[in-house]
RODRENDREN-838754 format. One record per atom (N, C-alpha, C, O): residue in one letter; x, z, y. Coordinates in pm, whole numbers, padded with zeros to 5 digits, always signed. Atoms other than C-alpha are relative to their C-alpha. Layout:
AXZY
...
***
This chain:
X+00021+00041+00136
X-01819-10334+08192
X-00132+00061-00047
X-00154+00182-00054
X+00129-00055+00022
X-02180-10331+08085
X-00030-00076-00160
X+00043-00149-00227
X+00026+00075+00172
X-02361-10436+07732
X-00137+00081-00061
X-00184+00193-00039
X+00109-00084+00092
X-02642-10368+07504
X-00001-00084-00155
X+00041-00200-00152
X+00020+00008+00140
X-02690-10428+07131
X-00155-00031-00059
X-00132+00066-00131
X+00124-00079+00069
X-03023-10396+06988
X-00022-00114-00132
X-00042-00235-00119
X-00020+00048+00124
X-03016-10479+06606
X-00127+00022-00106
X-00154-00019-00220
X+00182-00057+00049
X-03385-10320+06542
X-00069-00045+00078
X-00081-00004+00193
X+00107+00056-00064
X-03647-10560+06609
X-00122+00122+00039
X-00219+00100+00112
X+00079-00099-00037
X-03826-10236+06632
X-00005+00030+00148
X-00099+00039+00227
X-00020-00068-00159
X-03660-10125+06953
X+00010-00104+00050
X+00067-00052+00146
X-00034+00092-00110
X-03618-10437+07144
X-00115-00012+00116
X-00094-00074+00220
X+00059-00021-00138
X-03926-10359+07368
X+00013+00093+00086
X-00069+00134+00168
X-00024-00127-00089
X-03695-10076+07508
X+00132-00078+00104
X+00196-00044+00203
X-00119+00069-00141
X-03451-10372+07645
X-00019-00022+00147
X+00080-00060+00210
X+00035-00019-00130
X-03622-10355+07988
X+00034+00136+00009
X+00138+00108+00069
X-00014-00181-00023
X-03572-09981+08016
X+00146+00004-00008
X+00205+00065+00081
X-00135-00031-00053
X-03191-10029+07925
X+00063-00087+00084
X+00166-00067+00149
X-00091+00042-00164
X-03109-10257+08169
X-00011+00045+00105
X+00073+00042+00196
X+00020-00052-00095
X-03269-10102+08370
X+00109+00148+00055
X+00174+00187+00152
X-00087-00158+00034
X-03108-09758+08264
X+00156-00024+00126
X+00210+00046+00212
X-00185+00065-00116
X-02753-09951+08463
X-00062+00018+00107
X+00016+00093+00165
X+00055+00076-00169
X-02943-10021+08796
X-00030+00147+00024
X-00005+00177+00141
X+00034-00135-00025
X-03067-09611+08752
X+00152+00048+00018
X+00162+00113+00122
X-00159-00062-00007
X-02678-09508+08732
X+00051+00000+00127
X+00093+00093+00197
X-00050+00025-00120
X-02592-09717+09009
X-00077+00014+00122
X-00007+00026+00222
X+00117-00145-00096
X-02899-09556+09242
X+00103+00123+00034
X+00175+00147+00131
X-00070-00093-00009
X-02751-09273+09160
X+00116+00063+00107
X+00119+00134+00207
X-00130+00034-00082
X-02404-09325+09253
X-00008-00008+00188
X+00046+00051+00281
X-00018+00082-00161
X-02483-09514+09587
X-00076+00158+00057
X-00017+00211+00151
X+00038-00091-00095
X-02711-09199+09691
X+00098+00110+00025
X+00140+00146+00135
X-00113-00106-00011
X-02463-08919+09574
X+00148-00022+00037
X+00233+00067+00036
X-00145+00022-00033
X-02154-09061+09668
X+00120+00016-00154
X+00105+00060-00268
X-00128-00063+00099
X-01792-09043+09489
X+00003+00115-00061
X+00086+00115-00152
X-00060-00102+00059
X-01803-08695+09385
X-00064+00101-00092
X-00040+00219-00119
X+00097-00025+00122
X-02100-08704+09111
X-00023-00118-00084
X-00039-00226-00027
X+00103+00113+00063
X-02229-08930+08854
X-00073+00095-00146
X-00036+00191-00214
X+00086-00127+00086
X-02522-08810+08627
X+00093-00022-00144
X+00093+00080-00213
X-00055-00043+00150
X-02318-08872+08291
X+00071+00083+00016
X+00102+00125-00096
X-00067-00171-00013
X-02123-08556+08406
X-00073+00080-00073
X-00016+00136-00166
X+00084-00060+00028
X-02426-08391+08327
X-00053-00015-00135
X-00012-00110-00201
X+00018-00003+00163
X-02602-08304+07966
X-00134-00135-00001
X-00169-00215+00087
X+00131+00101+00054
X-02915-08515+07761
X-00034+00053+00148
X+00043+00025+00240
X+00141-00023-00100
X-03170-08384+08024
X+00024-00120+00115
X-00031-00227+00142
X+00002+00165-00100
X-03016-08577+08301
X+00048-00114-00006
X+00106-00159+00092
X-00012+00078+00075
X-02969-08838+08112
X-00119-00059-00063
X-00136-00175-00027
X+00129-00016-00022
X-03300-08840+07993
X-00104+00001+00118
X-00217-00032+00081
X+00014+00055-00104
X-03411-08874+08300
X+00014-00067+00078
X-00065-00088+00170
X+00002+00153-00049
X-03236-09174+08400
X-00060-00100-00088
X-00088-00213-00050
X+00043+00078+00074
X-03359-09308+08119
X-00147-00032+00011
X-00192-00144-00010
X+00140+00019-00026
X-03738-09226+08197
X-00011-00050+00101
X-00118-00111+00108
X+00024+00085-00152
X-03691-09369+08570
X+00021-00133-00049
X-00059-00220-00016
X+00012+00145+00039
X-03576-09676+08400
X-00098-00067-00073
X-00096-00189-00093
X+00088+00049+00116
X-03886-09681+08151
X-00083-00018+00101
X-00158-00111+00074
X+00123+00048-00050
X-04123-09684+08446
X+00042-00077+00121
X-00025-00094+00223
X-00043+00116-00127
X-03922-09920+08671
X-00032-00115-00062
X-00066-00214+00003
X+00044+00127+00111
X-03991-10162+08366
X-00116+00003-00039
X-00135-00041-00152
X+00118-00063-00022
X-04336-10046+08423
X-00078+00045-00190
X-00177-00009-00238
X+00009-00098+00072
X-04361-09821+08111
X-00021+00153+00016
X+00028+00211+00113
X+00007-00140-00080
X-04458-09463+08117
X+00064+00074-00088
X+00099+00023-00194
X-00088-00110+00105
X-04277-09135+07955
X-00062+00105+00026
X-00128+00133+00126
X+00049-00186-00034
X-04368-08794+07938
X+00166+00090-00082
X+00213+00065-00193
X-00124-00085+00059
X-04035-08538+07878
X-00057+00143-00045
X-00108+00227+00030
X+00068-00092+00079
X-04143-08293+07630
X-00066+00031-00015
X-00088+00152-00008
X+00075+00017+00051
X-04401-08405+07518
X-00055+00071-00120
X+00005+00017-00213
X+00057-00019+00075
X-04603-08213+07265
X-00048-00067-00106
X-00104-00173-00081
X-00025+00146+00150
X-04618-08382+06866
X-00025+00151-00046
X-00036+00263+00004
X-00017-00060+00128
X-04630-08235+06564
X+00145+00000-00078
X+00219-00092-00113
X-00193+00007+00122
X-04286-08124+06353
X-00044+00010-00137
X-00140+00069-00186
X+00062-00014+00144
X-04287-08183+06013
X+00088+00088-00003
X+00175+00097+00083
X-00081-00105+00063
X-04127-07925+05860
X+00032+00022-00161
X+00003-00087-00213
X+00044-00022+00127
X-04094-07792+05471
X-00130+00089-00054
X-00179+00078-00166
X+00115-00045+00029
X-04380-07576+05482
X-00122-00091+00035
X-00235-00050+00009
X+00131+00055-00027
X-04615-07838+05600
X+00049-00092+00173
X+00149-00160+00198
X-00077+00047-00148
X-04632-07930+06028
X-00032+00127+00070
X-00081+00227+00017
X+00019-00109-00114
X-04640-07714+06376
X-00046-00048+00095
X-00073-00168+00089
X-00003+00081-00133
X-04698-07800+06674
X+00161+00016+00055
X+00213+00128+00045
X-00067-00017-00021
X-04383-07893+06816
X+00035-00111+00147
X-00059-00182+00183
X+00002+00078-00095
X-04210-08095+07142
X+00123-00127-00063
X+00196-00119-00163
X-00081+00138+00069
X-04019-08472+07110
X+00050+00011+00156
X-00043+00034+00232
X-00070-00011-00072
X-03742-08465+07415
X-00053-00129+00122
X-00052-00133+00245
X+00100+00098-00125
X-03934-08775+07568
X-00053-00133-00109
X-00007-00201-00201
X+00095+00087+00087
X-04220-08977+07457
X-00001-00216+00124
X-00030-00229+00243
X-00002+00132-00091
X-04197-09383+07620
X-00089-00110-00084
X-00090-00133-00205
X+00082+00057+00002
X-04433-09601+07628
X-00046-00120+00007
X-00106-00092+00111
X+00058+00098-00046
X-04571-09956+07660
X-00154-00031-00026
X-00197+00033-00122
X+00137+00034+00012
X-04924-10075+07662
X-00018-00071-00198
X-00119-00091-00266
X+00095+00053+00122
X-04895-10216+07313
X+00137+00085-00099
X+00139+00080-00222
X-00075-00055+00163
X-04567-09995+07141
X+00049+00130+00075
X+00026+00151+00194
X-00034-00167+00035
X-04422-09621+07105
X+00131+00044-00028
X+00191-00016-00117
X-00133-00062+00063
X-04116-09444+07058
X-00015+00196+00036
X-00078+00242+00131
X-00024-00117-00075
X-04036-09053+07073
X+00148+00038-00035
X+00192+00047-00149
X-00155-00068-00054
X-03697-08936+07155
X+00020+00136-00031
X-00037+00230+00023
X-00086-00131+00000
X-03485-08662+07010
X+00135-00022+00094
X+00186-00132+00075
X-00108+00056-00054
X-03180-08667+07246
X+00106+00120-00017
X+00064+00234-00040
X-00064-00128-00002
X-02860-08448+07243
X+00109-00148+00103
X+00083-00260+00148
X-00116+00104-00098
X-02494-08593+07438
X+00120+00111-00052
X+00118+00234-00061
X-00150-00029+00016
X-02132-08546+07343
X+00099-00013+00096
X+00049-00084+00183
X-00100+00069-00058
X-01823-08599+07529
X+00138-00012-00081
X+00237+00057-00058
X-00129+00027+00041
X-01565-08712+07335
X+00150+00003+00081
X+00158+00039+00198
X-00118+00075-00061
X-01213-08816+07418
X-00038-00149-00039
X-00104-00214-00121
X+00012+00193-00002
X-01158-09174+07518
X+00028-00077-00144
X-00051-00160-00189
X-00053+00005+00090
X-00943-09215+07211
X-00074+00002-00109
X-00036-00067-00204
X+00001-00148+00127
X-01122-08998+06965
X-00169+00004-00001
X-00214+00118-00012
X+00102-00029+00024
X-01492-09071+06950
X-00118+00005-00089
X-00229+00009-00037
X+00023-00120+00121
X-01621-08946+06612
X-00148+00057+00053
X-00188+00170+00078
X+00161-00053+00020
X-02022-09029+06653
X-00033-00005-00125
X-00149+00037-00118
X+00016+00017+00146
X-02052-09072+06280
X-00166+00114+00003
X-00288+00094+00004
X+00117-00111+00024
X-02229-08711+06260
X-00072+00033+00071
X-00191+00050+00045
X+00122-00006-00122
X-02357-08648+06585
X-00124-00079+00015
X-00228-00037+00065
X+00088+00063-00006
X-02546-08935+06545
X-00088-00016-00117
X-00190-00084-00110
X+00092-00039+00110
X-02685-08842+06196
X-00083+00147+00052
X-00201+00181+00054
X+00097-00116-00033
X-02798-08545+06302
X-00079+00006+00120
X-00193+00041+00087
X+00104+00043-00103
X-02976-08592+06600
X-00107-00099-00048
X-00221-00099-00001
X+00099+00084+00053
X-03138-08862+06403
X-00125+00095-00119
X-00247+00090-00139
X+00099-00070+00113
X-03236-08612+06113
X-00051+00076+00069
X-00156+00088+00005
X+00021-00032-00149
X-03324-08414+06446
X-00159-00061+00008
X-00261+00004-00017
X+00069+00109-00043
X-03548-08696+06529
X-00130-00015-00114
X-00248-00027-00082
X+00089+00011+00079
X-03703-08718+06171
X-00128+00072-00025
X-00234+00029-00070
X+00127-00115-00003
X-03920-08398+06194
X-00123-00015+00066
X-00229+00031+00025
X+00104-00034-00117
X-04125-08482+06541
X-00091-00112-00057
X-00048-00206-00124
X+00117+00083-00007
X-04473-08656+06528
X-00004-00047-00144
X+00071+00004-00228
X+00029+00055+00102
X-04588-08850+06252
X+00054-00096-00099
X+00097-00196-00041
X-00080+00092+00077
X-04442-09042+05956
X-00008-00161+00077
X+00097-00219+00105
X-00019+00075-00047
X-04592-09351+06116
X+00043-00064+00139
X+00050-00184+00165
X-00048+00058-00116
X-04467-09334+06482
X+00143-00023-00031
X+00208+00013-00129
X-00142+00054+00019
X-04139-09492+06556
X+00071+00152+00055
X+00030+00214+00154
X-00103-00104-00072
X-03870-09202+06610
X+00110-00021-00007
X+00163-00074-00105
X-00113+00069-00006
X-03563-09239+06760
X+00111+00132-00009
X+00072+00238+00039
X-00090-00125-00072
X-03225-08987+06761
X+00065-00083+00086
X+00120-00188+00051
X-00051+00036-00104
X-03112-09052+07092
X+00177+00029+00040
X+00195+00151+00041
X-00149-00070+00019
X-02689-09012+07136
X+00062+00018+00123
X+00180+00029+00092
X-00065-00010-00148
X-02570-08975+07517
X+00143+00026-00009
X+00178+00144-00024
X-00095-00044-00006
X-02203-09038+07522
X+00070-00033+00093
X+00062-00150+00132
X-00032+00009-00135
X-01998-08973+07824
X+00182+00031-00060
X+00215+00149-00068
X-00120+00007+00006
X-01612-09038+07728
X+00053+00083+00084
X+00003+00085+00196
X-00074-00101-00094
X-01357-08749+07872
X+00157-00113-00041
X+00171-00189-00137
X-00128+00039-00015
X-00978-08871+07958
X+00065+00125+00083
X+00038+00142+00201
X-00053-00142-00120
X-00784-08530+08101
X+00129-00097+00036
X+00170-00178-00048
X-00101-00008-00080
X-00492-08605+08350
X+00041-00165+00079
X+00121-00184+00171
X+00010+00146-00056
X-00535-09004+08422
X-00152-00062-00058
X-00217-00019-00153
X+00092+00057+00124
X-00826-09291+08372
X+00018-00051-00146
X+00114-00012-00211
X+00035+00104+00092
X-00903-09503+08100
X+00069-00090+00059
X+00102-00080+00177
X-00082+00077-00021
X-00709-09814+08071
X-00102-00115-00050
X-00182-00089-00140
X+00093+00076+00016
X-00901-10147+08072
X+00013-00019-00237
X-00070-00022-00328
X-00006+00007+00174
X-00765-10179+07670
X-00125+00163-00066
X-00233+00167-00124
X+00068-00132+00019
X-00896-09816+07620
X-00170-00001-00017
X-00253+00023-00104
X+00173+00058+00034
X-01236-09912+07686
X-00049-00112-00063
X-00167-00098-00097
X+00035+00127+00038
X-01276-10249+07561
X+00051+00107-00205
X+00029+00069-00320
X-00033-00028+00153
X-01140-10017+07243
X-00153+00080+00025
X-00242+00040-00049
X+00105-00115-00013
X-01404-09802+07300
X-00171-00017-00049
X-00254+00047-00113
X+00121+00014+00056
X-01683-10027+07308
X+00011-00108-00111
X-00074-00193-00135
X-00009+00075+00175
X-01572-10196+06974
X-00045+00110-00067
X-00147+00104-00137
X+00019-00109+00084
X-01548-09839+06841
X-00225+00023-00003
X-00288+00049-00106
X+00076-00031+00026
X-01924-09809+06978
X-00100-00092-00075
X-00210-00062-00121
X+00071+00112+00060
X-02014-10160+06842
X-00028+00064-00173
X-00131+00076-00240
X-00053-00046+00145
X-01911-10032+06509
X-00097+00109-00090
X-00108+00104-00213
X+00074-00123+00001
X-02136-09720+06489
X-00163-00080-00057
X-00224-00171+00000
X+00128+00065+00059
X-02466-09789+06237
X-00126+00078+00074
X-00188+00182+00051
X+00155-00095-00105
X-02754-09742+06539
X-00065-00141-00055
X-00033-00238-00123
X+00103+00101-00070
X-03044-09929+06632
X-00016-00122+00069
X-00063-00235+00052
X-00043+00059-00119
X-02934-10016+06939
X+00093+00107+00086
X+00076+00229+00093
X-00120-00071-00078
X-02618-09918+07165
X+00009-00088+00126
X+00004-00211+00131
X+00003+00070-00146
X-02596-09973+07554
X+00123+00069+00033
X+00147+00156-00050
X-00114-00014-00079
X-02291-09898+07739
X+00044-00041+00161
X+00037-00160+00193
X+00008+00073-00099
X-02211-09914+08097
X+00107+00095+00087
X+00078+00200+00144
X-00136-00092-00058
X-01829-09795+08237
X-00010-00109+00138
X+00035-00222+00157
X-00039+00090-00147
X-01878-09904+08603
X+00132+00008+00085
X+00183+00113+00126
X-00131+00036-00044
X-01567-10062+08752
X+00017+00129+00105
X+00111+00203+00076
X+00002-00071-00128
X-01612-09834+09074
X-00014+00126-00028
X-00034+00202+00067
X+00013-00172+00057
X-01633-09498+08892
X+00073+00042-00086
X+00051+00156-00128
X-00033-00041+00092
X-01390-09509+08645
X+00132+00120+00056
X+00180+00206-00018
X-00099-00085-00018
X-01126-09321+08841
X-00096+00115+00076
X-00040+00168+00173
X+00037-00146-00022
X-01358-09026+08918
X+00036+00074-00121
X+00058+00033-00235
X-00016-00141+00090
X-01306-08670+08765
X-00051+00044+00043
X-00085+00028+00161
X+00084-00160-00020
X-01477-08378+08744
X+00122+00114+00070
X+00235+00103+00120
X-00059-00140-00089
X-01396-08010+08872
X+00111+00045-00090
X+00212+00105-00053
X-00131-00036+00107
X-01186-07969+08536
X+00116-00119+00023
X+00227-00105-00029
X-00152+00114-00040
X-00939-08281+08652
X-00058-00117-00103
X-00007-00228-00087
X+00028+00114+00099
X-01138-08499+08333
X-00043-00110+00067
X-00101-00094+00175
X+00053+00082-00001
X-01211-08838+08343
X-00101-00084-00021
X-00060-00186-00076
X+00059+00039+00070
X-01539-08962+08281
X-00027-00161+00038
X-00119-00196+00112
X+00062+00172-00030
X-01544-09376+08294
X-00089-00068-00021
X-00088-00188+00005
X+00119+00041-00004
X-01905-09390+08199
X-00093+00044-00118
X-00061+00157-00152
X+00068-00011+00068
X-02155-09376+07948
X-00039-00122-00149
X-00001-00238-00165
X+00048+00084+00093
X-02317-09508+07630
X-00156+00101-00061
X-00187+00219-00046
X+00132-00031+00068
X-02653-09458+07451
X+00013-00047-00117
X+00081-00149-00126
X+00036+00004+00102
X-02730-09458+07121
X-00123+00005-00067
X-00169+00117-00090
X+00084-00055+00087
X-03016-09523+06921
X-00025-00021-00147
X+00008-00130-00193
X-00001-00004+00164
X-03099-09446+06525
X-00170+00027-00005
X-00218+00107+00076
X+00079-00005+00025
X-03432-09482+06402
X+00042+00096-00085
X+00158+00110-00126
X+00050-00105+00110
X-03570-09189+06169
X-00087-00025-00064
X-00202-00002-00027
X+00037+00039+00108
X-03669-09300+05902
X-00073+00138-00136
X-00022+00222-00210
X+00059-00112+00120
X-03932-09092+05676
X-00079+00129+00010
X-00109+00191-00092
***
């Protein structure tokens, strides 16, 4: 079960990068076998499938990138979690990642704040995004095909940008070292506005 959203004509020159983002997962997978997949892991590697997918869609990124933060005293110099690129548009990336329960996923705030996150780096006029990495937990069984199909209503629902999702059939009954379930991923993005 795969999908993308994008509801901000702003971001829609990042829809090569998230389809791509699927085809980086399943890389992944096929090299490491059954008994990893990177949404186990936090933003960073996550962020990093995401930048392999920006220059498979021949885009470039830089991950922590150097910007300016606005701040209340004025700006700083500060870093944006990854800067992506095309020959004619811009984005910079604040990113963080949750893991919810399957049930129980309550991005409301996470995804405000990472966005207000997001609002500080670079300049009023570049585009900035808060980035949301969410990797669903299930302890003691998977996800149930209803479960997810609830899941990605719940993430339809959520006021982003754009939302990608991608619970691959062939991974949903892995667990981690704690016995959890993770049946895949989703992205989030919120423009920052201001």
């Amino acid at each position: 079960m795969q999908g993308m959203i994008i509801s901000n004509p702003k971001l829609e020159f990042l829809r090569p990068v998230l389809e791509r983002w699927f085809d980086c997962i399943d890389r992944y997978n096929a090299v490491r076998g059954d008994n990893d997949t990177p949404y186990w892991h936090d933003e960073n590697a996550n962020l990093g499938l995401l930048s392999a997918a920006a220059w498979m869609a021949e885009m470039v990124t830089l991950a922590q990138t150097s910007t300016r933060k606005q701040i209340e005293e004025g700006e700083r110099n500060g870093r944006a979690d990854l800067f992506i690129a095309s020959s004619e548009e811009r984005a910079y990336l604040q990113a963080t990642q949750r893991w919810p329960r399957v049930n129980s996923l309550n991005l409301t705030q996470a995804l405000a704040d990472i966005t207000s996150d997001a609002k500080r780096i670079s300049y009023a006029s570049d585009l900035k995004l808060g980035c949301l990495f969410v990797a669903p937990q299930k302890a003691q069984h998977s996800a149930t095909p209803e479960e997810l199909q609830d899941m990605v209503d719940d993430l339809q629902k959520e006021h982003t940008c754009a939302v990608a999702w991608y619970f691959p059939y062939a991974y949903r009954k892995l667990r981690n070292e704690a016995g959890n379930y993770h049946p895949g991923i989703a992205v989030l993005l919120k423009e920052a506005r201001g």
